[in-house]
C-alpha angles and dihedrals in degrees: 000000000000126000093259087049088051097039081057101047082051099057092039094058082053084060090236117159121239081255096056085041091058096043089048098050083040083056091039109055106358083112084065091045105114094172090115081064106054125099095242091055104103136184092274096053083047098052086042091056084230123174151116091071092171094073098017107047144217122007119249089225125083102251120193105220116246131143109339113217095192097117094055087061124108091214093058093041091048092045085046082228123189104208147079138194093038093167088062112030105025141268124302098261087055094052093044082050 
């Protein structure tokens, strides 16, 4: 089991739903998110105040795909996640799914 698996399995013997999980990992770790800053992150995402892809899925805005700095982020290195691209293609529970 990975940390994300673990950081999951924690939240879910609190009885927390996947809402208050989001909320919680948002609370936890925004401040790493470095989404506004990627190439892909348009005006749209940004009106939207879209980010954290990687728990909290695609983005509502049409992205045209360019260099994915996912794996740059701190968020991605301290939850050991497997994916890329998370605005486009979901968060990282979806794509384990």
């Amino acid at each position: 089991m990975d940390k994300f698996e673990e950081k999951l399995q924690v939240f879910a013997r609190k009885g927390l739903s996947e809402e208050e999980v989001e909320k919680k990992i948002l609370d936890e770790m925004g401040d790493e998110c470095i989404c506004p800053d990627c190439p892909m992150f348009n005006q749209c995402a940004k009106e939207k105040y879209e980010g954290l892809y990687c728990i909290l899925g695609k983005s509502e805005c049409t992205l045209e795909e360019d260099e994915c700095i996912c794996p740059d982020c701190e968020v991605v290195e301290d939850l050991d996640l497997k994916y890329d691209l998370y605005c486009i293609k979901g968060s990282e529970k979806e794509l384990r799914e």
